[in-house]
C-alpha positions, 0 to 999 in steps of 0.5 A, spaced: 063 708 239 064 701 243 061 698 235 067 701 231 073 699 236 074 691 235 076 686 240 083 686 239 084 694 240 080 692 246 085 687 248 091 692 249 087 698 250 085 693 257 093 691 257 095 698 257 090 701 263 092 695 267 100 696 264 103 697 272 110 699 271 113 703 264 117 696 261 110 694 261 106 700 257 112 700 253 111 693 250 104 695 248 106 699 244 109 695 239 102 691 239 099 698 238 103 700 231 101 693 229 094 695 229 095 702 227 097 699 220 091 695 220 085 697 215 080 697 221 082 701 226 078 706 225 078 713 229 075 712 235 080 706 236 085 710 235 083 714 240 082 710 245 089 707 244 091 715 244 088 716 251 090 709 254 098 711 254 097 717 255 102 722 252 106 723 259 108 716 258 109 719 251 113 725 253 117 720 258 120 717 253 121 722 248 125 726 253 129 719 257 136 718 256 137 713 259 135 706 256 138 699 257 146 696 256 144 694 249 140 698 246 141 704 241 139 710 245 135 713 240 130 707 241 125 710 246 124 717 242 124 713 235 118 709 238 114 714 241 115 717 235 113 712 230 107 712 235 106 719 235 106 720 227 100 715 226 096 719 231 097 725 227 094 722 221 088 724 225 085 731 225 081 730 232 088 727 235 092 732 231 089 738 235 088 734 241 090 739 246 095 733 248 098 733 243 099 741 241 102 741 249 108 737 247 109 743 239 115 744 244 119 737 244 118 736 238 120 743 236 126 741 240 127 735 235 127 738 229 132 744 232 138 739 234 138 734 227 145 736 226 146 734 234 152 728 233 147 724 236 142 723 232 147 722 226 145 714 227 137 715 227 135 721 222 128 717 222 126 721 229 127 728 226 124 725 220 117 723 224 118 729 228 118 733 222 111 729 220 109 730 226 108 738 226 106 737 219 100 734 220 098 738 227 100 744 221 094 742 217 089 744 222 087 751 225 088 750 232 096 746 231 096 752 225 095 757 232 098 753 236 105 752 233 104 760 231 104 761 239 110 757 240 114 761 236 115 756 230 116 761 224 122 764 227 124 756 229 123 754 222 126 760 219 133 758 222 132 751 221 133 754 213 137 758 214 142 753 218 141 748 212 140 744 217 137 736 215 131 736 212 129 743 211 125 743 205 119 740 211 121 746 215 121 751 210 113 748 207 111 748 216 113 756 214 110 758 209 103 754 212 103 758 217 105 765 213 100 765 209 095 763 214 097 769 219 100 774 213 104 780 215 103 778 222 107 773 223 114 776 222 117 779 228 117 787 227 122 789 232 126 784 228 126 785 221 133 782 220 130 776 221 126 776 215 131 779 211 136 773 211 131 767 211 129 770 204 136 772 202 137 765 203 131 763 199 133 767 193 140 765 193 138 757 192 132 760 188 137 765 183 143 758 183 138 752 182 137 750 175 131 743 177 125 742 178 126 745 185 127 752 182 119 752 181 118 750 188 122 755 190 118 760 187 112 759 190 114 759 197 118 765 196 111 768 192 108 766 198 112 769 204 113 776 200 106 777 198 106 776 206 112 781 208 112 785 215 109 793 214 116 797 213 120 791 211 121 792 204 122 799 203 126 804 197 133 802 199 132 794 200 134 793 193 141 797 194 142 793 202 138 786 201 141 781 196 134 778 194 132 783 189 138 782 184 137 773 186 130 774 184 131 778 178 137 772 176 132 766 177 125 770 174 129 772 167 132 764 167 125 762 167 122 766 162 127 768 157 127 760 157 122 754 154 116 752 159 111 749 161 105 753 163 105 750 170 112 752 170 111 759 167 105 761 171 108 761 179 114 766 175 108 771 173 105 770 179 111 772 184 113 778 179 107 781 179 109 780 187 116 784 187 114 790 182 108 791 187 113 791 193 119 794 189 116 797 183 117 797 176 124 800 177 126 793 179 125 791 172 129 795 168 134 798 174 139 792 172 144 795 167 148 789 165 142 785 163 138 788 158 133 790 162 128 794 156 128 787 153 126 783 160 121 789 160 118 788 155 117 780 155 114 781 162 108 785 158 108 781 152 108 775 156 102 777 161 098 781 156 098 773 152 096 769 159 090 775 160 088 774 152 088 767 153 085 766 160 079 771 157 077 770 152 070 767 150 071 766 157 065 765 162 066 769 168 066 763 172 070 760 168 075 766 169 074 766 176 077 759 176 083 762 174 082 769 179 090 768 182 095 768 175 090 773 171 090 779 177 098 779 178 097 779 170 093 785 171 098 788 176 104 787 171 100 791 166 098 796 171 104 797 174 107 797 167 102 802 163 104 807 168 111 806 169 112 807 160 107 814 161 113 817 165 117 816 160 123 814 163 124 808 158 126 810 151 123 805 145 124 805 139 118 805 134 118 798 132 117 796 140 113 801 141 108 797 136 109 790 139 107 793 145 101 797 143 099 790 140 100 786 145 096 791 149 090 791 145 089 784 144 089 784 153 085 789 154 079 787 147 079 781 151 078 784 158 073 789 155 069 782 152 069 779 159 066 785 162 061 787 157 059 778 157 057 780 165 055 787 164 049 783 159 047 778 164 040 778 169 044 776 175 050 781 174 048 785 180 048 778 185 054 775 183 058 772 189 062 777 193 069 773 191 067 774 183 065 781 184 072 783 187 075 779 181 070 783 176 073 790 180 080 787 178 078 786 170 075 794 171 080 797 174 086 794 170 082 797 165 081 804 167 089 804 168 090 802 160 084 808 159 087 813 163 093 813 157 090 810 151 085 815 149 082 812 142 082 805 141 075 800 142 071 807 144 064 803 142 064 798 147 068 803 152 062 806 151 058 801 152 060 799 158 061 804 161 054 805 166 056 798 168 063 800 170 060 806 174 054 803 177 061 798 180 065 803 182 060 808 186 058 801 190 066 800 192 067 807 193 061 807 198 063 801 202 070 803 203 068 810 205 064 806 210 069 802 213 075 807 212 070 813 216 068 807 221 076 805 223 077 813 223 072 812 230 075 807 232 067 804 231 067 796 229 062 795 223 056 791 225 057 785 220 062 782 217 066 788 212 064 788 205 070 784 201 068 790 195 071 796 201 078 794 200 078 796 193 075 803 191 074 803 184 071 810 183 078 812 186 083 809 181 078 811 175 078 819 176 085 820 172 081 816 166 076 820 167 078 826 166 080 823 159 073 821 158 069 828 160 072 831 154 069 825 149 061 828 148 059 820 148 062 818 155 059 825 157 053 825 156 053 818 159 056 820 165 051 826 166 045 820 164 047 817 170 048 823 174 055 820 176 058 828 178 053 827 184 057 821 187 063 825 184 061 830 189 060 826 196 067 823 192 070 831 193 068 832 200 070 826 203 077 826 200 077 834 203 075 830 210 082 827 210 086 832 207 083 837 210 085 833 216 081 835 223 084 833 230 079 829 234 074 833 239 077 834 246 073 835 252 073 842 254 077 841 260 084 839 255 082 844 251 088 848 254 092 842 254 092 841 247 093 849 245 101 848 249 102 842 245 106 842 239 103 840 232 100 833 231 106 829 228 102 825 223 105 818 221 108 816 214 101 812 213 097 819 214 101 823 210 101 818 204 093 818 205 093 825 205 097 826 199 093 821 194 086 825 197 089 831 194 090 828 187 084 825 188 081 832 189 086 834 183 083 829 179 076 831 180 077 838 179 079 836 172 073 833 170 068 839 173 072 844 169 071 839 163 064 839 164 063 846 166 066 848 160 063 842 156 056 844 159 056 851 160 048 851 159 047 844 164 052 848 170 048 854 169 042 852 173 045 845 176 043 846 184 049 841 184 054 845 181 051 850 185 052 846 192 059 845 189 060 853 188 058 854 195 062 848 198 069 852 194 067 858 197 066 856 205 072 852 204 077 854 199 080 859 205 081 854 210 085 850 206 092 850 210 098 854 206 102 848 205 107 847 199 104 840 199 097 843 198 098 849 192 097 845 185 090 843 190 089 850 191 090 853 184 085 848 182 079 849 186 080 857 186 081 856 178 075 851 179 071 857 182 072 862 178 070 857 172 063 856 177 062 864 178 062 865 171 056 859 169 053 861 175 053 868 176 046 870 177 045 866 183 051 870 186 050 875 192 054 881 192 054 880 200 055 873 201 062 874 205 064 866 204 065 869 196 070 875 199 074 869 203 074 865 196 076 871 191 082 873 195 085 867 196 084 866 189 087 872 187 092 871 192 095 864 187 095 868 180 099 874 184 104 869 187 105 865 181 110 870 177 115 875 181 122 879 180 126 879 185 126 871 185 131 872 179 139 872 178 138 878 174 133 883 177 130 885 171 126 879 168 119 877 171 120 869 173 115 863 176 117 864 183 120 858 187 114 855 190 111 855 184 117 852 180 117 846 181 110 845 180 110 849 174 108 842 170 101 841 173 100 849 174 102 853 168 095 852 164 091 852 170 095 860 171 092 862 164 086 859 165 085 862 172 087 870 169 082 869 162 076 866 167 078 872 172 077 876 166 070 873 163 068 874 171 069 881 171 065 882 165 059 879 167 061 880 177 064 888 176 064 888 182 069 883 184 074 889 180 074 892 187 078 886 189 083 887 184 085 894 186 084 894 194 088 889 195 093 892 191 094 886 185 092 891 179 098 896 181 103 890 183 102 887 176 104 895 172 110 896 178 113 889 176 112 889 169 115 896 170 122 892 173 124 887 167 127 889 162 125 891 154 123 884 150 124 880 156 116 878 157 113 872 155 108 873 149 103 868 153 105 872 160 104 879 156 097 878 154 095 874 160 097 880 164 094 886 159 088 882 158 086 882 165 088 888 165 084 890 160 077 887 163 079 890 170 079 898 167 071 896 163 069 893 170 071 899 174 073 906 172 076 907 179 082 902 176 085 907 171 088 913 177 091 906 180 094 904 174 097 910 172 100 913 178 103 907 178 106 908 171 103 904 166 104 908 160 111 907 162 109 900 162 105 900 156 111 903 151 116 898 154 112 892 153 107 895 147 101 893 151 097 897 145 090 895 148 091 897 154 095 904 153 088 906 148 083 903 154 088 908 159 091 914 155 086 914 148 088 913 141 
């Protein structure tokens, strides 16, 4: 060290250790910003100087008001200052714990820039902005600043407008986007509203280059927005979502640069993720369908650009821009399968054009990758990309059901392999945060993103083509299909934790859990997912009769319906659920019946809850007129996802009579069969549905053929009444003769 310090550093190094009084160490000084400025001083030089003042001399000066008769009153702090600013350009002095001890004072600087007395020297909070700056570039500044409250300081910096506040702003945005969501206070999330109030107001009014600037650092503090502070009502109660929408139309709708359109795709991507698309097109004023439609083209160009003939790495490089492209279409192709957007045919079209061209180049890196020998080894960052390209992908599949099949089919062993892997690392880690156990090494970028999960709705799609079948099939991809069912039913099905035997009757006076928002959310995507994955086992159980048959899989999954389905809590929120696994079950029953015992009691439970949901489904006396059969209220507003399964349920039920005839029993001593002729015997002449009339005397008519017992009911209850009104002819032959 004593080789890189030369002698006249030495020389007022020796001159400030000996200084015996403060006007002596103060003359130092300047000899000491003299040789800071040279070439040769080096760190170690820097550091002796730094510690041969001491910052309490420091500290002394930048907080006296008393300086001599004829000197400017700012003259000690500027000094210090000055002198500060050099060491700061060292990471070693910038993160000294001496310099990190004194954050406050220069806090306090940069607070008090529109004090009158500091009107005559702007250079001090200039040098104390350089200061906190520097120490921002390192962690432990970064950490220490954060503890002393700076976000909150700078956030009121900027929205004061106080002198210089773009260096506040820029100390902000280091700091939020080193300390995420967590930076803001939760308690105060007013404050995180006006600072962003403020930044969009100066980014919607802005027309230079600082409008560019501007949104990034608004991209920056969104995509790092505090839980709960943006909500479904922040549009009607914030100003900053109409001030972006302003300031991202000025910028797109007009001639840019690259460089200038890049960061307005990116902080879009940011917004339709926290507002949804609804704020693209909610503007009325503004042809919204226009800047809809331009947000798709524009990310569908930049996908087709950034990809093609692209290598990974080479892609990679460009992972930022390309995933919040993908995120707009994403978000866009579900938003159109709403149909909540009236287009024409021509725009219809164009979009469907610009779309395919996107996704042939998604498909062609994805297939690059899939070809490669190392695709299995890819660094964890490159991977997570690759999930990106993959799950944009089954979005557009989930919707878009014949373009570019071959190289889907190509591709899709690669895609399954990708997603079971992301679907077991992030049930690894959702199961070890349930426990409340920390994982052993460090988490698996791969668990924050669960492939498999985002890919069932294309699935269901892709069951139905024989290709993608019997490529899944191949793959035995239904098996992790069912670790996928069973772990969702964990969390729908949701459990309270264990109790010791001793709180046990504690816990029965409670009242019922209060489950949190987030709770309810993960249980409410669990059961679509389970809806999800019913969907693709009916498919194969239909498609693949023969394979069902004898499967022990779909043995284990008949026998899972069977123990379960019965415990599933009877809640609104979980009908269309219940209605797909009793329909799931009988579609089971009927391929594997030879396998089923007559006095297994699980498949007692499971036939009268699932009889239970196709006698619900159509009543009377829920109608304004007494006299007509109607979809009952709790079904109604389901009726969408429920009307196919309830006459797939009443046609399985009557196959599984034909081949289980004991399951008739059932049927009669539950009394469904009599409450069927007593219903249809209310409503009036030729109110019944043609589909609902030989749904009902199709089972009926199975029911009589499986058990003789069935047409005493039946005709005590009327039928040949019911029969004549309704001219169920094969039902009166079967009950009456010809």
């Amino acid at each position: 060290m004593a080789g890189e310090i030369s002698d006249a550093v030495k020389k007022v190094v020796a001159l400030l250790k000996n200084a015996t009084n403060d006007t002596e160490k103060f003359t130092g000084l300047f000899l000491v910003t003299k040789l800071m400025k040279g070439k040769d001083c080096k760190t170690a030089a820097k550091k002796a100087m730094f510690e041969a003042i001491g910052f309490d001399f420091l500290k002394r000066l930048l907080l006296t008001n008393d300086v001599p008769v004829d000197c400017p009153p700012s003259i000690y702090k500027s000094v210090a200052l000055s002198v500060l600013t050099c060491f700061c350009n060292e990471a070693e002095l910038a993160t000294h714990p001496e310099m990190l001890a004194n954050i406050p004072v220069f806090l306090d600087i940069v607070q008090q820039a529109d004090a009158s007395d500091y009107d005559d020297n702007l250079i001090i909070v200039g040098e104390a902005y350089g200061c906190l700056k520097a120490i921002a570039t390192h962690e432990p500044g970064q950490q220490a600043l954060f503890n002393g409250g700076a976000i909150a300081k700078m956030s009121e910096i900027y929205a004061q407008q106080s002198f210089q506040t773009d260096e506040a702003l820029n100390i902000l945005v280091t700091l939020v986007s080193r300390f995420g969501p967590s930076s803001w206070d939760s308690k105060n999330l007013k404050s995180f509203q006006v600072i962003i109030n403020k930044i969009a107001l100066d980014f919607e009014t802005d027309h230079d280059e600082r409008k560019f600037e501007l949104c990034q650092i608004l991209n920056a503090l969104l995509f790092n927005a505090p839980k709960n502070a943006v909500t479904k009502t922040t549009v009607l109660e914030e100003t900053w979502p109409q001030s972006i929408y302003k300031g991202l139309t000025d910028i797109l709708q007009s001639k840019i640069s690259k460089d200038q359109r890049n960061p307005a795709l990116i902080l879009a991507s940011t917004i339709v993720t926290l507002l949804g698309v609804e704020w693209v097109v909610g503007d009325e004023e503004s042809k919204p369908k226009q800047f809809f439609l331009l947000l798709i083209q524009l990310a569908a160009i930049e996908v087709r650009m950034q990809l093609d003939g692209k290598s990974l790495k080479q892609a990679h490089s460009q992972a930022a821009l390309i995933t919040s492209c993908y995120i707009i279409l994403e978000l866009s192709i579900n938003y159109i399968a709403t149909d909540q957007l009236d287009l024409e045919q021509k725009e219809k079209q164009t979009l469907y054009t610009g779309l395919k061209g996107a996704f042939s180049a998604v498909i062609g890196l994805l297939t690059k990758i899939s070809n490669d020998k190392g695709k299995d080894n890819l660094p964890s960052n490159e991977k997570v990309f690759v999930c990106a390209s993959v799950r944009v992908l089954v979005a557009w599949l989930a919707q878009e059901t014949a373009a570019m099949r071959p190289q889907v089919y190509q591709l899709l062993p690669y895609i399954f392999s990708l997603a079971n892997e992301t679907f077991h690392a992030s049930r690894a880690r959702r199961i070890a945060e349930k426990a409340g156990t920390a994982m052993d090494t460090e988490p698996n970028p791969l668990s924050q993103v669960d492939v498999l999960r985002i890919m069932l709705p294309a699935l269901c799609h892709l069951t139905v083509e024989d290709e993608a079948r019997k490529i899944m099939l191949k793959v035995k991809q239904e098996d992790v299909l069912f670790e996928c069912f069973e772990f969702h039913w964990g969390i729908v099905q949701r459990k309270r934790p264990k109790v010791p035997r001793s709180e046990r009757l504690k816990v029965l006076n409670q009242p019922p859990e209060e489950l949190s928002p987030e709770i309810l959310e993960e249980m409410q995507d669990s059961r679509a997912a389970m809806i999800s994955i019913c969907n693709i086992f009916m498919n194969i159980t239909v498609l693949e009769a023969k394979l069902v048959e004898d499967s022990t899989l779909f043995n284990t999954l008949l026998k899972f319906i069977f123990e379960n389905l019965s415990e599933l809590k009877s809640i609104p929120e979980n009908l269309v659920l219940h209605g797909n696994l009793s329909v799931l079950g009988l579609l089971l029953l009927k391929q594997q019946s030879k396998h089923v015992k007559k006095n297994d009691f699980s498949i007692c439970r499971y036939i009268q809850v699932t009889i239970r949901f196709l006698w619900d489904a159509y009543v009377v006396d829920e109608s304004n007129d007494p006299m007509i059969l109607v979809v009952a209220m709790a079904y109604k507003e389901h009726w969408m996802e429920l009307m196919e399964l309830w006459f797939l349920g009443m046609q399985t039920m009557s196959s599984v009579l034909a081949v289980i005839p004991w399951i008739s029993e059932f049927a009669i001593e539950s009394g469904w069969a009599e409450d069927i002729i007593k219903k249809l015997k209310k409503i009036k002449l030729g109110s019944l549905q043609p589909n609902v009339k030989s749904a009902y005397e199709d089972f009926l008519c199975h029911l009589v053929d499986a058990n003789e017992d069935v047409v005493e009911v039946l005709k005590k209850a009327d039928a040949l009444k019911v029969c004549r009104n309704h001219r169920l002819m094969e039902l009166g032959k079967k009950l009456f003769g010809d």
